[in-house]
C-alpha positions as CSV (number, residue, x, y, z in Angstrom):
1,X,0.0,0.0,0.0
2,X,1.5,3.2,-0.9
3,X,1.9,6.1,1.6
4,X,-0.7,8.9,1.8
5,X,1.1,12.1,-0.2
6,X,1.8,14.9,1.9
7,X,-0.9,18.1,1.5
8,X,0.9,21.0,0.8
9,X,-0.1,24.2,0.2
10,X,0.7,27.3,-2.0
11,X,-0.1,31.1,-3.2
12,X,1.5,31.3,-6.8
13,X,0.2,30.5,-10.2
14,X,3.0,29.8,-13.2
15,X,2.3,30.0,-16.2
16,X,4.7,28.8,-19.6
17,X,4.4,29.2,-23.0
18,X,5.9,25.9,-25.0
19,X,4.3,26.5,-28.6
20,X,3.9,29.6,-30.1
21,X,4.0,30.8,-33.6
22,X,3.4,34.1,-33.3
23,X,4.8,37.3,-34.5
24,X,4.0,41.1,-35.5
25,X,4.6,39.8,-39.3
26,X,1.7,38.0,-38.7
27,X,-0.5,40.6,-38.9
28,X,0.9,42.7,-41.5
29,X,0.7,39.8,-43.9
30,X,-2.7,38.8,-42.9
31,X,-4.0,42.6,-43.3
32,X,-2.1,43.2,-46.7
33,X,-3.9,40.1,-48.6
34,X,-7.2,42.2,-48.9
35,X,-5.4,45.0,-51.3
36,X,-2.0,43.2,-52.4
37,X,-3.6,40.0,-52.9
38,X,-0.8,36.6,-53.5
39,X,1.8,39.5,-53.7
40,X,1.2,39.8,-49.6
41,X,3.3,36.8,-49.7
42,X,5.9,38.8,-49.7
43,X,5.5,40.3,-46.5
44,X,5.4,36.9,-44.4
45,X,9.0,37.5,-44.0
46,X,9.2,40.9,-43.6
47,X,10.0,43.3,-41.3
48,X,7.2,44.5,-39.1
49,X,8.9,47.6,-37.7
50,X,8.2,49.1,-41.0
51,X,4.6,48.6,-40.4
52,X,4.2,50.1,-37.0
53,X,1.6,52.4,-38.4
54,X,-0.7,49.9,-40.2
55,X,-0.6,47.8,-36.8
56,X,-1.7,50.4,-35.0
57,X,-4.3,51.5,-37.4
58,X,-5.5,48.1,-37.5
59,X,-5.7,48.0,-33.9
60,X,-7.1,51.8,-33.8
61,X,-10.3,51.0,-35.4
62,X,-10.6,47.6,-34.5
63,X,-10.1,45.8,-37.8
64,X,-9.6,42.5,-35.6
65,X,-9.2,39.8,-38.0
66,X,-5.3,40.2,-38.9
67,X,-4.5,39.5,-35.2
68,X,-6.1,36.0,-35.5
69,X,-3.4,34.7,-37.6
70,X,-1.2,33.3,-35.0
71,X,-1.0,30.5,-32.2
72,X,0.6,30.4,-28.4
73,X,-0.4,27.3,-26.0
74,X,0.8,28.0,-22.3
75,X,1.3,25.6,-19.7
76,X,-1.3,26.6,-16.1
77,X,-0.9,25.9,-13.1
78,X,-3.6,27.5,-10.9
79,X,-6.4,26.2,-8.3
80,X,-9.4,25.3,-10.0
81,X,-11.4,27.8,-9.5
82,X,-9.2,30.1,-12.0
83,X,-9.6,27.7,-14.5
84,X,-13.7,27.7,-14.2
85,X,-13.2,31.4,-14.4
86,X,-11.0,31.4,-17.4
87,X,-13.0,28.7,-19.1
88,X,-16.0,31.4,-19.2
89,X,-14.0,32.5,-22.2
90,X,-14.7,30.3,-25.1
91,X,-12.5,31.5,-28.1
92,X,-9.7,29.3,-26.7
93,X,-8.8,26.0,-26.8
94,X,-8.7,23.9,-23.7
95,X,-7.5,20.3,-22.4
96,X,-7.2,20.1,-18.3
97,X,-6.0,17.4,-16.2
98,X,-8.3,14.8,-15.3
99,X,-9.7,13.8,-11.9
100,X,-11.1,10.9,-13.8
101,X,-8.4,9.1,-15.4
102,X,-5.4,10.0,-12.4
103,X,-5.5,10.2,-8.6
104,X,-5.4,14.1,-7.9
105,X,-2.3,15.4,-5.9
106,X,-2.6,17.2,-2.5
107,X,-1.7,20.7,-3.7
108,X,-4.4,23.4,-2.6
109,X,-4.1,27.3,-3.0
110,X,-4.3,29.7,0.4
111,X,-4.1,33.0,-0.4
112,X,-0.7,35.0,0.2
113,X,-0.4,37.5,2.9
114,X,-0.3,40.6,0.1
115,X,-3.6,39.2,-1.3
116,X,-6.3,41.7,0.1
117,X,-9.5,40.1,1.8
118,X,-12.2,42.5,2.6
119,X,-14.3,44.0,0.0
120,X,-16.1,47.3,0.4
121,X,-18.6,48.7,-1.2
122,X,-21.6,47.8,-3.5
123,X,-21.7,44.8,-6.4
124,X,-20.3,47.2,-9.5
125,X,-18.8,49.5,-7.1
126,X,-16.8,47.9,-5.0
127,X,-13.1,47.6,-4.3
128,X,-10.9,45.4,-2.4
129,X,-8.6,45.7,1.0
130,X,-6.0,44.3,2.9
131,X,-7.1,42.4,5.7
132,X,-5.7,42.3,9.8
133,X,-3.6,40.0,10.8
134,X,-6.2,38.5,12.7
135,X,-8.2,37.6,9.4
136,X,-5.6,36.3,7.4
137,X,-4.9,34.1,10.0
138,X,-8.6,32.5,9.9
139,X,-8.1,32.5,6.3
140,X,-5.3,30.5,6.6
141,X,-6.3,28.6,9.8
142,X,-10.2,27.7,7.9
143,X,-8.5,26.9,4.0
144,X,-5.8,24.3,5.9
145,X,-8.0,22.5,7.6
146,X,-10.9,22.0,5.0
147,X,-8.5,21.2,2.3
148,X,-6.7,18.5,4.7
149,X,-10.3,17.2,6.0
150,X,-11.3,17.1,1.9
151,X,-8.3,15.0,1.4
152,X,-8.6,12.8,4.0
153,X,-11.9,12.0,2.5
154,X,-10.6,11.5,-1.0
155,X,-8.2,9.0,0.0
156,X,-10.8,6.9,2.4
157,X,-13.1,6.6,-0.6
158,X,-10.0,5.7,-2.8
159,X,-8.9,3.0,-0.1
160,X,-12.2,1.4,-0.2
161,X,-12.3,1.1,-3.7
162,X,-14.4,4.0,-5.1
163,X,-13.8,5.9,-8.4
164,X,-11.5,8.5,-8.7
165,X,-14.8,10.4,-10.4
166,X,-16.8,9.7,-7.5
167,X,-14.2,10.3,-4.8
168,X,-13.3,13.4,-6.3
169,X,-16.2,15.0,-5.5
170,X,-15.1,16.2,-1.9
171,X,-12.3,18.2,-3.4
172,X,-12.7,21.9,-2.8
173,X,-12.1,24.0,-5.8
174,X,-8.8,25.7,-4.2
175,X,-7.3,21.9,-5.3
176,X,-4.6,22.6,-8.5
177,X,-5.0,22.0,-11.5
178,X,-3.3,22.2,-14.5
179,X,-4.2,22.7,-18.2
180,X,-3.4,23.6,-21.9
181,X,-5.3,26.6,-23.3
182,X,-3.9,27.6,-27.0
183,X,-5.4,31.1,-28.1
184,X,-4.5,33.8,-30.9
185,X,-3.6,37.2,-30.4
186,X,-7.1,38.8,-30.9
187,X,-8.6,36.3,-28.4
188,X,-5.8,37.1,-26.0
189,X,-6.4,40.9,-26.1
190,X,-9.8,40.1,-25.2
191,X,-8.8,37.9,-22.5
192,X,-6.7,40.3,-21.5
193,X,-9.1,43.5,-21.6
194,X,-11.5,41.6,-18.7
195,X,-9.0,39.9,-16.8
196,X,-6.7,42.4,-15.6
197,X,-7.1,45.8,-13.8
198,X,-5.1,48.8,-15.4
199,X,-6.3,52.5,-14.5
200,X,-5.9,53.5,-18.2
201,X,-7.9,51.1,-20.0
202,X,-11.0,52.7,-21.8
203,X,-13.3,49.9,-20.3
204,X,-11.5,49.2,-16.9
205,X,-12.1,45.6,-15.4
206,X,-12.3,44.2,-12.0
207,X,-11.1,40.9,-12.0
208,X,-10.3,38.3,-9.2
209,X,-6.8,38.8,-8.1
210,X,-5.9,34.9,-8.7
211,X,-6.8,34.7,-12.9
212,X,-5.6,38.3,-13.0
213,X,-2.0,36.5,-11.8
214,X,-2.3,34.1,-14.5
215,X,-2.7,37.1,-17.4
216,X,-0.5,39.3,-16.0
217,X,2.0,36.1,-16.5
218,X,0.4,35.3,-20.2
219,X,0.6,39.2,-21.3
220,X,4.4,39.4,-20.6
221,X,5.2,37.0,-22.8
222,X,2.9,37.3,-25.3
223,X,4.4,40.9,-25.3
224,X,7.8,38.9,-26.1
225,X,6.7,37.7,-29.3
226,X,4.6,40.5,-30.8
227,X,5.9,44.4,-29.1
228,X,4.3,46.4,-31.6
229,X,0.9,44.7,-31.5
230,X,1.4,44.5,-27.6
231,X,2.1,47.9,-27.4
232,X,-0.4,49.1,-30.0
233,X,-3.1,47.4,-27.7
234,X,-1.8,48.9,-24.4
235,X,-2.0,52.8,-26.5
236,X,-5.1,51.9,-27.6
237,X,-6.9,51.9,-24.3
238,X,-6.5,47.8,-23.9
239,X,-9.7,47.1,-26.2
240,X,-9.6,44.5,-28.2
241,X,-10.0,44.4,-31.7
């Protein structure tokens, strides 16, 4: 019989990108086919500095369907309840582990000390706080124990011969999980626009603090690949096109 894992707990998402074909060419060439026609093959290879301005005017009057030309797929790691938030958006491909097919591992998310706990104010006018010591500690205290009870639970029912897809149901959704999700650029943007909080976006968004760690993550290196698009949809007002 093999030992019970340890539970452990942590406060960080990660996210990597290990596929991508994706650069600023990408869109020029895309764009140019609708007045240069088989002679915008040319411009697969070229050199997308020299098209800062069409990029930007692309991105300017949201003539989106140049970004779409592209592909990344990141690696996440993030509790599960991120992922049922980020799955709200369906313009990207998804594949997530499986409580099905594998036994699920003992990894569970509590919230970092920096992450602030008390909201004020009304639903659509509310902000968030940082919490006494004395609350983070119940926080902390409450998530431990319930996620190490859950556990306990999940291996009982595995040791008596249950289903991983029935046991699994005592798993509280701070459990990790992790995932492939492969979007273009456009879709990205988009993602991008609701899921992270930036005082001069046109349309500013107030996300949860844990999927806005996994796009804060995805936009750096998405910016990486494509600067002038990136940057074109940060002077832009982070709309998406």
């Amino acid at each position: 019989m093999t030992d019970t894992p340890t539970v452990k707990f942590r406060s960080d998402m990660t996210v990597e990108l290990i596929k991508a074909t994706a650069s600023d060419a990408d869109v020029v060439w895309a764009a140019r086919v609708s007045t240069k026609g088989e002679s915008s093959l040319e411009d697969v290879e070229g050199d997308a500095e020299r098209s800062r301005g069409l990029i930007n005017y692309l991105m300017r009057d949201r003539h989106g369907t140049p970004f779409e030309h592209n592909s990344m797929t990141f690696f996440v790691s993030a509790p599960i309840f991120v992922f049922r938030e980020f799955m709200r958006h369906r313009m990207a491909s998804y594949n997530e582990e499986s409580g099905r097919y594998r036994e699920l591992q003992p990894v569970f998310y509590v919230p970092g000390p920096d992450r602030p706990l008390v909201q004020q104010g009304k639903t659509g006018a509310y902000h968030f706080v940082d919490g006494s010591p004395e609350q983070y500690g119940v926080v902390v205290e409450q998530t431990q124990r319930a996620c190490e009870q859950a556990y306990a639970s999940y291996q009982a029912m595995l040791g008596a011969g249950v289903a991983r897809e029935v046991a699994r149901g005592v798993l509280p959704v701070a459990t990790y999980s992790a995932m492939y999700v492969t979007m273009n650029a456009r879709s990205l943007m988009n993602f991008l626009s609701l899921r992270t909080k930036r005082e001069d976006s046109h349309f500013p968004s107030f996300p949860q603090r844990e999927i806005e760690m996994v796009a804060e993550q995805m936009e750096e290196q998405w910016a990486a690949l494509m600067p002038l698009t990136h940057a074109s949809f940060e002077a832009n007002g982070r709309v998406a096109p």
